[in-house]
C-alpha positions in Angstrom: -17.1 -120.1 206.4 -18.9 -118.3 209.5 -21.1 -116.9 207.1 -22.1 -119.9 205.0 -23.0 -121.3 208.8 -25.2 -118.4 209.3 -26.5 -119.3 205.8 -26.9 -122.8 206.3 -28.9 -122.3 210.1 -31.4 -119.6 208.4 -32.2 -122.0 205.6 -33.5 -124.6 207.8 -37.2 -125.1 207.8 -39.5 -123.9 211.0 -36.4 -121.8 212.3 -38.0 -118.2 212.5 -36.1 -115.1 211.2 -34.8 -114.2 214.3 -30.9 -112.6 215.4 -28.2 -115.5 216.1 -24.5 -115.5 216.5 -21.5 -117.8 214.7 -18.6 -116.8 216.0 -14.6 -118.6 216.0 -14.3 -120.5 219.0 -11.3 -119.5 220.5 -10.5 -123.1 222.2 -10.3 -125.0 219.1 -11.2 -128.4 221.0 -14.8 -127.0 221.0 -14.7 -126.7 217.1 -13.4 -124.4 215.0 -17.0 -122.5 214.7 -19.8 -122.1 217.3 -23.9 -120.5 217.5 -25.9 -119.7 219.9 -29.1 -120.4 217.4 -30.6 -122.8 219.6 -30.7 -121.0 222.6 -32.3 -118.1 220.6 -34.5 -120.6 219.4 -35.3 -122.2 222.3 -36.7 -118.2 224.1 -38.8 -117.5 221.2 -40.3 -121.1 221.7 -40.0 -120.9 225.7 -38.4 -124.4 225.3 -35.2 -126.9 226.3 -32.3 -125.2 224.0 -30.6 -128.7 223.8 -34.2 -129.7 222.4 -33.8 -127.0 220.4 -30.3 -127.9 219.8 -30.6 -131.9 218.4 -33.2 -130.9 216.0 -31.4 -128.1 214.4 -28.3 -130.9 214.3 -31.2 -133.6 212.7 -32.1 -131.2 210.1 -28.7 -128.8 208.8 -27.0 -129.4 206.1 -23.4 -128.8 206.6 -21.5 -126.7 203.7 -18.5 -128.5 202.1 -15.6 -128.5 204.8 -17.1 -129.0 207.8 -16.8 -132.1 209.2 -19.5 -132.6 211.6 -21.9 -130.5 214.5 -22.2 -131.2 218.2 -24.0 -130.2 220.8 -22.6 -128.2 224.1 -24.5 -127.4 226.8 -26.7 -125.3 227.8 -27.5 -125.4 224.1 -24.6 -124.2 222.0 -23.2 -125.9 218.6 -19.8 -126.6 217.8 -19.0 -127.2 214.2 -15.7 -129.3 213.1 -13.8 -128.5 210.0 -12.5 -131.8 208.0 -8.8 -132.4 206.9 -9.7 -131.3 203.5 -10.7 -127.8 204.4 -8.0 -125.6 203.7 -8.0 -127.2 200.3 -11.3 -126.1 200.0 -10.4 -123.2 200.4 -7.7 -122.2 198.2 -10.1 -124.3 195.4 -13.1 -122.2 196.0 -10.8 -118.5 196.2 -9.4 -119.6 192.8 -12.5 -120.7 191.3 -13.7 -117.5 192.7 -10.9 -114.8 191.7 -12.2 -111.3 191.9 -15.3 -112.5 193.6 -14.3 -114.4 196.3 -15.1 -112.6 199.4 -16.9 -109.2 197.8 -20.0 -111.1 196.1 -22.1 -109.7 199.2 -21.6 -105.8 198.0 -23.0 -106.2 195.0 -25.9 -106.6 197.4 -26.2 -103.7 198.9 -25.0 -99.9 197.6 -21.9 -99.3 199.6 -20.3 -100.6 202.5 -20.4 -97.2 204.7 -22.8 -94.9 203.6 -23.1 -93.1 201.4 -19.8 -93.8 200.1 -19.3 -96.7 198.0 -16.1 -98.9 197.6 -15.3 -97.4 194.1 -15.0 -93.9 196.0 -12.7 -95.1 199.0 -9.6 -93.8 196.9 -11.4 -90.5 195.5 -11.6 -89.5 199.2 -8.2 -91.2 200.9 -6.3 -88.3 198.9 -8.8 -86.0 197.7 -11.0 -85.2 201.1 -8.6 -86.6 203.8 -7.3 -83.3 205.2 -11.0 -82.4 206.1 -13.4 -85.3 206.5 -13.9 -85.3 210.5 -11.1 -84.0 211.4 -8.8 -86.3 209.5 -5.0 -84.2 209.2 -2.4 -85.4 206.7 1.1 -84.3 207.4 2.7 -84.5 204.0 5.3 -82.9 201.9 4.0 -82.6 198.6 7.3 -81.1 197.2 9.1 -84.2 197.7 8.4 -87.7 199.2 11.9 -89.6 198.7 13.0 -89.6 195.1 9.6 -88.9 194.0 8.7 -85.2 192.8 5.3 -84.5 193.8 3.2 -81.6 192.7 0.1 -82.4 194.3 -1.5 -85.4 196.0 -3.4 -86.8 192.9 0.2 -86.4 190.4 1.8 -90.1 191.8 -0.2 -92.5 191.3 2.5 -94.6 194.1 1.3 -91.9 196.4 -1.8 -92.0 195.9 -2.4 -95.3 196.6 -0.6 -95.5 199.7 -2.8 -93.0 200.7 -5.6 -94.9 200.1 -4.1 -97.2 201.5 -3.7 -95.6 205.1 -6.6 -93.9 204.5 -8.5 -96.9 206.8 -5.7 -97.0 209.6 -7.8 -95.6 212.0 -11.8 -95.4 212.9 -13.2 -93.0 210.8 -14.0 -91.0 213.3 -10.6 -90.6 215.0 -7.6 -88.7 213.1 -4.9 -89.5 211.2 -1.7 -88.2 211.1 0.6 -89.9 208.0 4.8 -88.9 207.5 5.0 -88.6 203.8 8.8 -90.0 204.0 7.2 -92.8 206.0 4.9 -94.0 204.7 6.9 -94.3 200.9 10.1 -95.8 203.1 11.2 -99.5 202.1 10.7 -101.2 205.5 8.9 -104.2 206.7 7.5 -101.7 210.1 5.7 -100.0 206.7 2.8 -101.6 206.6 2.0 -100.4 202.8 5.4 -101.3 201.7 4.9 -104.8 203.6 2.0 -105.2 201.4 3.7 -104.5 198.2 6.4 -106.8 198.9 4.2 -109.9 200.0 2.7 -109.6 196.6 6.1 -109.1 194.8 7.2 -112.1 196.5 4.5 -114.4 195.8 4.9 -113.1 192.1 8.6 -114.0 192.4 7.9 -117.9 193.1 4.9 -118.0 190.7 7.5 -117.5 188.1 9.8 -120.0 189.1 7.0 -122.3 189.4 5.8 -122.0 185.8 9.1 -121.7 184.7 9.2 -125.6 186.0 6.2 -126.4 184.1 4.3 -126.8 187.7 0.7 -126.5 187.2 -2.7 -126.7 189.2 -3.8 -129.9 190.9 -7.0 -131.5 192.2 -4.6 -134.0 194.4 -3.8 -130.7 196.0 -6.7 -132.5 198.7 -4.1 -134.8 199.8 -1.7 -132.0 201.0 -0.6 -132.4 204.4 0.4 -128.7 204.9 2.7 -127.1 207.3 1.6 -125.4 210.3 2.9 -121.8 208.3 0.6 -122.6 205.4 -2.2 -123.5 207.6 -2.0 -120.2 209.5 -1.7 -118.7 206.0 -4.6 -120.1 204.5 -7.3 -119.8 208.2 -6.7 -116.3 207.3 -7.4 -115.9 203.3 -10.4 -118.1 205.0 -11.8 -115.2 207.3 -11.8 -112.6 204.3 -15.6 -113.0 203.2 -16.4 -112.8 207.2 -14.5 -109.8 207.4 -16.3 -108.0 204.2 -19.7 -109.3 205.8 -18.9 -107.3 209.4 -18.0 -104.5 207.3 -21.2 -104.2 205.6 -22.4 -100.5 206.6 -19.9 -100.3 209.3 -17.8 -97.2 209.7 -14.7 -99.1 211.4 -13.2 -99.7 208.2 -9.6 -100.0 210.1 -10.1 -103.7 210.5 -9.8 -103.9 206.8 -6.6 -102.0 207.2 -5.7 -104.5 210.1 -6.1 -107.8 207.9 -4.2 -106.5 205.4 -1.3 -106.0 207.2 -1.4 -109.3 209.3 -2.3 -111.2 205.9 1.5 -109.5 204.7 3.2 -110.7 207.8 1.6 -114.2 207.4 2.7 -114.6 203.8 6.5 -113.5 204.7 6.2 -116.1 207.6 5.5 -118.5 205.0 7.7 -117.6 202.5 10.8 -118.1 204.5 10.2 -120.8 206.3 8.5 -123.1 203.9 10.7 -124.9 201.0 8.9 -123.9 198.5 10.5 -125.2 195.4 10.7 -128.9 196.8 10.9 -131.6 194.5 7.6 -133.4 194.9 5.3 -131.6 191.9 1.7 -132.1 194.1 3.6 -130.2 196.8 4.9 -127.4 194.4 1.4 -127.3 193.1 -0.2 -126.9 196.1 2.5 -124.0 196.8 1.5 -122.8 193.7 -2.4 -122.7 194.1 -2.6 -121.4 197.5 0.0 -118.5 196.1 -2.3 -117.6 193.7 -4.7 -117.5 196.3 -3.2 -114.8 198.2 -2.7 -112.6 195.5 -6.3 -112.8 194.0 -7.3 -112.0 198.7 -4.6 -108.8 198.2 -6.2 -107.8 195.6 -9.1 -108.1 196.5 -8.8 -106.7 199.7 -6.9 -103.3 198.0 -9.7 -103.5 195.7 -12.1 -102.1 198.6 -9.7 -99.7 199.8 -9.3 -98.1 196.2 -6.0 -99.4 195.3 -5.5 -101.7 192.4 -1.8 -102.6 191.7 0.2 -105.2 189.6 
């Protein structure tokens, strides 16, 4: 959403192309979103920014979800999501699939130069023991029950690898325990990963199996406070790619990945999922399908395509 805002502020007419924040309000009483546009306005005009402020309010128009725009002094603007948002949501990653979120980098060549997405994996396992100082501590004679002859012979290896390739800053080192980082644990990030999407698969399959399908109605959801913490964070995926547009701190990729896991087993056992209303099992349904289309997604940057 933050940067359909941004979007929706540079689009308005007499604004000039100047630099301007939308960030996530932290006290959600002040909106869920907030800018500083009119302020930034207001210097390059040498004028009131809650001037500056009411006309920008007068003349946006809002994307689909937001509810309405105030005005805060000394000039800021708080915009208020509607009821129907986190519908909108999970409607507009399904309508997106492989899209949704990654449609900016087809803008640009790569997202850290010169490097582009498609070559994240080639280097996680290929280059990692020398890029910058990067050191991986692996056995490559055996990593559990898997025989290994070199890094590129498992393709499981490999792509948790790739995987914890973007743990750290790309500057800093990384140190990675081959047995570790294959072990079946929740404290493994990768394998947390892995089993969030297994899981999701596991109810999709009971789902169809009950001839539950995809609703419009799914609007009129009043979701649980799990699947709305679930669903705020599939939401902050396209903000996440923008900030990571030729940015070298690639770990906060690594970072939403592993909190995006932890939110899905949050929801998965403590929401009834197979409940006996059929808009409510659709709704379960659809915003299921949404995760999985984010995970993969999300891998999809790192390198690491999977199911």
């Amino acid at each position: 959403m933050r940067y359909k805002l941004v979007a929706a502020l540079q689009s308005i007419e007499d604004i000039p192309d100047m630099k301007f924040e939308v960030f996530v309000n932290r006290d959600k009483q002040h909106g869920e979103y907030g800018s500083n546009i009119a302020m930034t306005w207001a210097q390059y005009l040498q004028v009131s920014a809650m001037d500056c402020a009411h006309a920008i309010v007068s003349k946006i128009v809002l994307p689909a979800g937001i509810l309405r725009v105030e005005v805060a002094a000394p000039g800021f603007l708080n915009f208020y999501i509607s009821e129907q948002y986190p519908a909108l949501v999970v409607l507009e990653i399904l309508k997106l699939k492989a899209l949704y979120g990654i449609g900016c980098l087809f803008e640009i060549n790569s997202i850290r130069q010169p490097h582009t997405p498609k070559e994240a994996r080639f280097f996680a396992y290929q280059d990692i023991s020398t890029r910058l100082g990067v050191v991986l501590a692996l056995d490559c004679n055996k990593v559990g029950n898997t025989q290994v002859q070199g890094l590129t012979d498992d393709s499981a290896l490999q792509d948790a690898l790739a995987f914890f390739y973007f743990k750290t800053p790309f500057e800093q080192p990384l140190t990675l325990d081959a047995q570790w980082i294959c072990s079946e644990s929740l404290d493994n990030p990768w394998y947390s990963v892995k089993y969030a999407y297994e899981r999701t698969t596991k109810i999709l399959q009971m789902l169809v199996l009950r001839n539950i399908k995809q609703t419009s109605e799914i609007v009129t959801v009043k979701w649980r406070p799990t699947a709305l913490q679930l669903i705020e964070k599939l939401s902050l995926f396209p903000d996440l790619v923008e900030d990571l547009r030729g940015c070298i701190s690639l770990n906060h990729l690594y970072n939403y990945l592993k909190n995006l896991a932890t939110n899905i087993h949050y929801y998965y056992n403590e929401i009834t999922i197979l409940d006996n209303d059929h808009v409510y099992c659709s709704a379960n349904m659809m915003l299921l399908l949404a995760c999985q289309w984010v995970l993969r997604n999300s891998l999809g940057l790192m390198g690491v395509k999977f199911a």
